[in-house]
C-alpha positions in Angstrom: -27.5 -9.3 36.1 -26.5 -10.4 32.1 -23.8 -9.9 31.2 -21.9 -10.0 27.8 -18.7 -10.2 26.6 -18.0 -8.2 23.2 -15.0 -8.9 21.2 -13.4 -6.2 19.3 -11.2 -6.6 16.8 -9.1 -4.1 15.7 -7.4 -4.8 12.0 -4.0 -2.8 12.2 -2.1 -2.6 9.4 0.8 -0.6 7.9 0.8 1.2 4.8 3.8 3.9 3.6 6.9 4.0 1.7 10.4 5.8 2.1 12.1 7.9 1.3 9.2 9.9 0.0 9.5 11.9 -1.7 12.2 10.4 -4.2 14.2 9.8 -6.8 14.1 7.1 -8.6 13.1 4.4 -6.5 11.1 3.9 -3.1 10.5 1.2 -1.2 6.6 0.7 -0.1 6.3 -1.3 3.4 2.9 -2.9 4.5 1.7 -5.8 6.0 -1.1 -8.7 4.7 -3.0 -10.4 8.1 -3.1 -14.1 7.9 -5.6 -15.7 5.5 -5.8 -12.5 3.3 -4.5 -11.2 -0.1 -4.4 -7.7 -1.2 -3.5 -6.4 -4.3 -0.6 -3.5 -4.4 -1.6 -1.0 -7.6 0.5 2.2 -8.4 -1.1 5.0 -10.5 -1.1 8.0 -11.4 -2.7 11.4 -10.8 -4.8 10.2 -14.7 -6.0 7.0 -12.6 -3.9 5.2 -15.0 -2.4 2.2 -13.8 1.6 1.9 -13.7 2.0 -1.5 -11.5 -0.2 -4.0 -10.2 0.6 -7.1 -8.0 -1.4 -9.2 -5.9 0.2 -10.5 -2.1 -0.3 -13.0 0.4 -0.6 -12.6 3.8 2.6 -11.6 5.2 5.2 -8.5 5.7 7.0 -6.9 2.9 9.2 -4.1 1.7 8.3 -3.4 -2.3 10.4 -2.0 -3.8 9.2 0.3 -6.7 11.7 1.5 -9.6 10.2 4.7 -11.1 13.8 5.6 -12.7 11.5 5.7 -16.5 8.9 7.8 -15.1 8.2 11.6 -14.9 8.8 13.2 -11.8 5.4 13.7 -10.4 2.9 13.0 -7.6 1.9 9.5 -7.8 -0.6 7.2 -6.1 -0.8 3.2 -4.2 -3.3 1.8 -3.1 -3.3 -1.6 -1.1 -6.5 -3.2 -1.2 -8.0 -6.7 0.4 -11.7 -8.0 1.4 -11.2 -6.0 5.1 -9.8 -2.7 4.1 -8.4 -0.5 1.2 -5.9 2.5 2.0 -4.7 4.8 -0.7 -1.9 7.0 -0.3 0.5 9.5 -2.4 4.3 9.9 -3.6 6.1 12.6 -5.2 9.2 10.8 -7.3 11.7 14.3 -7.8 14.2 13.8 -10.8 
């Protein structure tokens, strides 16, 4: 009888931000596996970019000041080589 041992890898990672929605500020929580970067980039509902920054592996908590932006739904997106999540906020003023 063969038999084979299969390895599955599961990539987990964490992507929201709180409070949501919000005034102006939120804080955007995710998490970088080792030997990785990502790149954080906010935009809006144009696709025009408001913020981008770039990570290392690790845990963080961003925080994002939208106090000189219109209230409004906007979007991050956290992207690396092994995945790429998108999600939405709605800052209320």
């Amino acid at each position: 009888m063969n038999t084979q041992v299969v390895e599955l890898i599961i990539l987990i990672f964490q992507l929201s931000n709180y409070p949501n929605p919000f005034n102006a500020s939120t804080t955007i929580q995710f998490e970088i596996n080792e030997n990785e970067t990502a790149e954080l980039t906010i935009f809006n509902t144009k696709g025009q970019i408001i913020e981008s920054k770039t990570f290392k592996a690790g845990i963080y908590n961003y925080n994002w000041d939208a106090s000189s932006y219109a209230s409004g739904v906007y979007l991050y997106k956290l992207e690396s080589n092994s995945f790429s999540e998108i999600r939405k906020m709605i800052l209320l003023k």
